[in-house]
C-alpha positions in Angstrom: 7.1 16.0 4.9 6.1 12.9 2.9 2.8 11.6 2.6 2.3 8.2 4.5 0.2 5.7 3.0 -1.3 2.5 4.0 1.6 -0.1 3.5 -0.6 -3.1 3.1 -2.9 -1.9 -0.1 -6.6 -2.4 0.2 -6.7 -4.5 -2.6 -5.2 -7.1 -0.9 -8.2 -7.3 1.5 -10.5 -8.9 -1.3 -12.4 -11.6 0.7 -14.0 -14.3 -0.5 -17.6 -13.4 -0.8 -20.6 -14.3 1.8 -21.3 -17.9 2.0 -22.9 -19.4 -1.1 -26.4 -18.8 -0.9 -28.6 -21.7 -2.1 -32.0 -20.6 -1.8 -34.8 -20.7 -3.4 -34.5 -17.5 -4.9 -33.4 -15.5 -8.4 -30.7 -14.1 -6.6 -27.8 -15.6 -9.3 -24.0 -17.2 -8.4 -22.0 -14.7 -6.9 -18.3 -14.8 -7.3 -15.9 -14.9 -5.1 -14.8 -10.7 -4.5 -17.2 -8.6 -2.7 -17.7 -5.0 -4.3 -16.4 -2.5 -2.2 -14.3 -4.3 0.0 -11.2 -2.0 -1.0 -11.6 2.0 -1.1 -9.0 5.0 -0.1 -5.4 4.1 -2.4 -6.6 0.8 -3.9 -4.0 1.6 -7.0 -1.1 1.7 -4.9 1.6 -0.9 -3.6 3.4 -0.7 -0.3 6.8 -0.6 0.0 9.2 -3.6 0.4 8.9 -5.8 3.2 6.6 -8.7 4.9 3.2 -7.4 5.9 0.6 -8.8 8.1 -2.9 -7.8 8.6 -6.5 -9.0 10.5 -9.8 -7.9 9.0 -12.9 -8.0 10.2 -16.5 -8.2 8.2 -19.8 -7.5 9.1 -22.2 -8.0 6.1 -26.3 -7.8 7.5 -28.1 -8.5 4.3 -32.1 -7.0 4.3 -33.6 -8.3 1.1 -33.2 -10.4 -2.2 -33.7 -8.4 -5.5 -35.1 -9.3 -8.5 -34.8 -9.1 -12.4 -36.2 -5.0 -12.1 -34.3 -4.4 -8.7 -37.7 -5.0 -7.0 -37.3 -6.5 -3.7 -38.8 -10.1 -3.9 -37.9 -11.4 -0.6 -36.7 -10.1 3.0 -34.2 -12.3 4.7 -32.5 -11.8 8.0 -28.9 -12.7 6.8 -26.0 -11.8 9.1 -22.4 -12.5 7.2 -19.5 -11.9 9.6 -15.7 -12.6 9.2 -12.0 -12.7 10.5 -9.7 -13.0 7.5 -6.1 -13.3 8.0 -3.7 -11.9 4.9 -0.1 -11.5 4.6 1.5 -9.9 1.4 5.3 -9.4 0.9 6.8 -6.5 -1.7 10.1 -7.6 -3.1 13.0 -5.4 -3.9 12.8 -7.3 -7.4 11.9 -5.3 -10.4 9.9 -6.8 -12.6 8.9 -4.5 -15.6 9.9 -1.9 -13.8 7.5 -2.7 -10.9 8.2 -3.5 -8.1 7.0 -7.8 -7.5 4.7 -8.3 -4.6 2.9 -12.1 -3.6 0.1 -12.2 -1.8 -2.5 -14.6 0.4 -5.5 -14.7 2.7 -7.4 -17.1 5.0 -11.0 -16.2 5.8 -13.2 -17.6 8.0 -16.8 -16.8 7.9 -20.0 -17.5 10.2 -23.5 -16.7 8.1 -27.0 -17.0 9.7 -29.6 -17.0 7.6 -34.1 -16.7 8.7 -36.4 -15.9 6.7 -40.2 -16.2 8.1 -41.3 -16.5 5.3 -40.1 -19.9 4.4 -40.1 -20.3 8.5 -36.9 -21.5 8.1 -33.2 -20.9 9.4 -29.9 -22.2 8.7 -25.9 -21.4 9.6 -22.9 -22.1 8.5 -19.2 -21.4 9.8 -15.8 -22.5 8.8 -12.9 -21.5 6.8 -14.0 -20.4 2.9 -12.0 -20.0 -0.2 -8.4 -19.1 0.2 -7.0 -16.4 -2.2 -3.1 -16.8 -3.5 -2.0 -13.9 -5.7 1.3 -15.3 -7.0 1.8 -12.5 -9.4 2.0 -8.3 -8.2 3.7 -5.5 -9.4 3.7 -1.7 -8.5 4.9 1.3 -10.2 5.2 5.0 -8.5 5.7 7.7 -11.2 5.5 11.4 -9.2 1.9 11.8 -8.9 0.3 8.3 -10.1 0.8 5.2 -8.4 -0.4 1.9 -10.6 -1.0 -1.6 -9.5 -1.5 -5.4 -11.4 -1.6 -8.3 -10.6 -3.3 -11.7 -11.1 -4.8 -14.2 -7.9 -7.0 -17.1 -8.0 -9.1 -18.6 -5.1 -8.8 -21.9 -4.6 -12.0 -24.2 -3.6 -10.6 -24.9 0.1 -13.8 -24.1 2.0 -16.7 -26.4 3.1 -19.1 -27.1 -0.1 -22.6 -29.0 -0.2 -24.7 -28.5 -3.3 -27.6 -29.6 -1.2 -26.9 -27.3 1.6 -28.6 -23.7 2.0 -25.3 -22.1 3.2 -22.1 -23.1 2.7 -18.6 -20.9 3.6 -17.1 -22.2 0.6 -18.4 -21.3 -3.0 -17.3 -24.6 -4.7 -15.4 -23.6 -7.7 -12.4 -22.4 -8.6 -11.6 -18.2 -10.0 -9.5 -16.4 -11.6 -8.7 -12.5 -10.2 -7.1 -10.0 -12.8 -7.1 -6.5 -10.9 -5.4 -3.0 -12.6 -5.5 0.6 -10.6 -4.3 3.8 -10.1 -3.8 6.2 -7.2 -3.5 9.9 -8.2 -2.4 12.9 -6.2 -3.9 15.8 -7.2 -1.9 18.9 -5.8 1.6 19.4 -5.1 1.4 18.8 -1.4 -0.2 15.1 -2.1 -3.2 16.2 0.5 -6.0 15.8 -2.3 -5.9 11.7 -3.5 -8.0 9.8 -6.3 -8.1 5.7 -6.8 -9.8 3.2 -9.2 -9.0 -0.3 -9.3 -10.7 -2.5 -11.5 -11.4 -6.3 -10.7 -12.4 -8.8 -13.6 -13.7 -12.5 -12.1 -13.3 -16.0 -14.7 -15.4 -18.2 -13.0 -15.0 -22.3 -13.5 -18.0 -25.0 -12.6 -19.3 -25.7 -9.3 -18.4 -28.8 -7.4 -21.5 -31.5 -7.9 -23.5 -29.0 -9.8 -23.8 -28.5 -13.4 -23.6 -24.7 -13.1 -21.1 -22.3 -14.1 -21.1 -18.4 -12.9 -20.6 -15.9 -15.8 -17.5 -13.3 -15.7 -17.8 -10.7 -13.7 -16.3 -6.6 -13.5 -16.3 -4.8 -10.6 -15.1 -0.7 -10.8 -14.2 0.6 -7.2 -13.5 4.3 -6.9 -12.7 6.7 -4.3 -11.1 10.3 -3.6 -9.8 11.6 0.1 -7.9 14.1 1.3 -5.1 13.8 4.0 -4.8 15.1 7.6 -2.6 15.0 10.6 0.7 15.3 9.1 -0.7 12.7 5.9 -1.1 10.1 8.6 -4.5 10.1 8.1 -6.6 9.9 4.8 -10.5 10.0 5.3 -13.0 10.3 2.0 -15.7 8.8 -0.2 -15.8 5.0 -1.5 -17.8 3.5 -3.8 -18.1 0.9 -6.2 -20.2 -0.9 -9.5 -20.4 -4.4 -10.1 -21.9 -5.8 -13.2 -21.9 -9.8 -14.4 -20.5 -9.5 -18.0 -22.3 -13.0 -19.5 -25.0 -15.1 -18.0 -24.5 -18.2 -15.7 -24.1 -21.8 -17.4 -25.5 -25.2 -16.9 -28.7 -27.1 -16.3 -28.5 -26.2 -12.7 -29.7 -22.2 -13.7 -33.0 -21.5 -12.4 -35.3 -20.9 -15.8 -37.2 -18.1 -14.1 -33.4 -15.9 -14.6 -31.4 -17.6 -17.4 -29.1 -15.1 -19.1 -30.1 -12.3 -16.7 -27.4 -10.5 -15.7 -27.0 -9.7 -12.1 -25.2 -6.2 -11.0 -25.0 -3.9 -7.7 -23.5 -0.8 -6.6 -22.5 1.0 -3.4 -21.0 3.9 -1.6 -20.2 4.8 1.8 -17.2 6.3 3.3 -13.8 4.8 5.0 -11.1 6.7 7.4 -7.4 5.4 7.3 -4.6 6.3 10.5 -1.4 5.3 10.3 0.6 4.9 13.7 4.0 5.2 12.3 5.5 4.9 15.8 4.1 1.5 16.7 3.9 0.6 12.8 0.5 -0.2 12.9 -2.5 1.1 10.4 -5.9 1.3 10.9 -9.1 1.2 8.5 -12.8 1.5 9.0 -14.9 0.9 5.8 -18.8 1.6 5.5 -20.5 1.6 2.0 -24.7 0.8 1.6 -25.6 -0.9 -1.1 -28.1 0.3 -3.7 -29.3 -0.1 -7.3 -29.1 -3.9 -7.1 -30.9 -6.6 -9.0 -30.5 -10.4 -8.9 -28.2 -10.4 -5.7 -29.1 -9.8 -2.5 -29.2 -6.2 -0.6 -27.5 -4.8 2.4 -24.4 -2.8 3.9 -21.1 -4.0 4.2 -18.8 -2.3 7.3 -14.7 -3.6 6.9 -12.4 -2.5 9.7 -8.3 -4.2 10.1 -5.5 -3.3 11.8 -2.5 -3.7 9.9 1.4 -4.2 10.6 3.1 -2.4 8.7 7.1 -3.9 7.9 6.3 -6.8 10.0 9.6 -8.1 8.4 11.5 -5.3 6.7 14.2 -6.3 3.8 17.6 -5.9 4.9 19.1 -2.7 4.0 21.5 -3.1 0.7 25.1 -2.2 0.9 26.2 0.7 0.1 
């Protein structure tokens, strides 16, 4: 029997990251792709047809780090959202690949206290919308490989003066390349890495400008239950690749460069009779300075050729 693999790619799930955070802190500008927000198979593409998927995110954030990863301040920030995507995989060879488009709708609810400042805010509301015009897949025996190029657009609520905002007030660039590998003969034993490299441009009504940004996600799984299921080890490093621009930079951090990692673990079932998939995704973040600190927990249920491509003549 064939394997069966997740027919909407985690890759598509890259939500916008939590709402902007304003304060008063060395925290620096985050962009817009949160680091381990895909895991198990992020190289590979689905097969043809219209896909439609619902995530959910729950991101509690404990502290703020600083320049040396010491912890400077200790929030209570609770990030939680419902994203909407929909991808479709063409029949259309492009390169040999097979073209894929892509977009997502998240909306996000972020409260933030911190007694220390004895203060609170929240914000809720649709953020950034992702549209990945450009996608292409490639399955050679073992390896599976992935490209593509997206761009989040500025769509979500934006204050410069505000503490939290669901929107991060500038437009980005997404350039992502990966592989999935199967190590043995049977396909049980599976490998991914997809990298994800963020061009920032200026914030709305502020003269600052986050730098570029790589993030490496790995992870390697094994399959059970007839290769309907695929359970393993996530994890990912993020590092900002040149300092943040403009006058708006706190002075205290400018050309710092910010960076995070995390790990965790993330289970995958397939329901090929009901052509649904499911996916839970923990990773706890470590190693971080000049972001904040937390866990991030991703769960979605997927349906899987919501729309399948007619069937070509024979």
């Amino acid at each position: 029997m064939k394997p069966v693999f997740s027919c909407v790619p985690s890759r598509f799930l890259a939500l916008t990251a939590l709402a902007a955070l304003s304060l008063s802190s060395p925290a620096q500008q985050l962009g817009h792709y949160i680091g381990g927000f895909t895991g198990l198979e992020n190289g590979s593409t689905a097969p043809p047809g219209l896909y439609a998927a619902a995530f959910g995110l729950v991101q509690p954030i404990n502290s703020i780090k600083g320049t040396n990863g010491n912890t400077v301040l200790r929030p209570d920030i609770d990030v939680a959202g419902v994203i909407a995507a929909y991808s479709v995989v063409t029949p259309k060879k492009i390169l040999g690949g097979d073209y894929n488009l892509a977009f997502m709708v998240p909306v996000l609810n972020t409260r933030f206290t911190a007694n220390v400042f004895d203060a609170s805010a929240e914000s809720a509301g649709v953020s950034d919308i992702l549209f990945e015009p450009i996608g292409l897949g490639w399955q050679k025996g073992k390896v599976s490989y992935t490209a593509n190029y997206a761009f989040y657009a500025p769509s979500g609520d934006f204050n410069p003066s505000s503490p939290l905002n669901p929107g991060l007030g500038f437009w980005e660039h997404q350039i992502q390349a990966g592989l999935t590998y199967n190590i043995d003969k049977k396909k049980l034993w599976n490998a991914s890495g997809l990298t994800t490299w963020e061009i920032n441009m200026s914030k709305s009504g502020l003269d600052v400008k986050p730098g570029p940004i790589f993030t490496g996600e790995y992870s390697f799984g094994r399959r059970f239950f007839k290769y309907q299921m695929n359970a393993g080890i996530v994890g990912y490093a993020s590092q900002k690749l040149s300092p943040d621009s403009g006058s708006g930079i706190n002075p205290l951090i400018k050309g710092d460069l910010d960076r995070g990692f995390g790990a965790g673990g993330e289970w995958k079932y397939t329901d090929i009779k009901h052509h649904l998939a499911f996916d839970v995704r923990y990773e706890d973040q470590f190693g971080v300075r000049l972001r904040t600190s937390g866990q991030v927990l991703v769960f979605s249920i997927t349906f899987l050729h919501f729309l399948p491509p007619p069937t070509p003549p024979k």
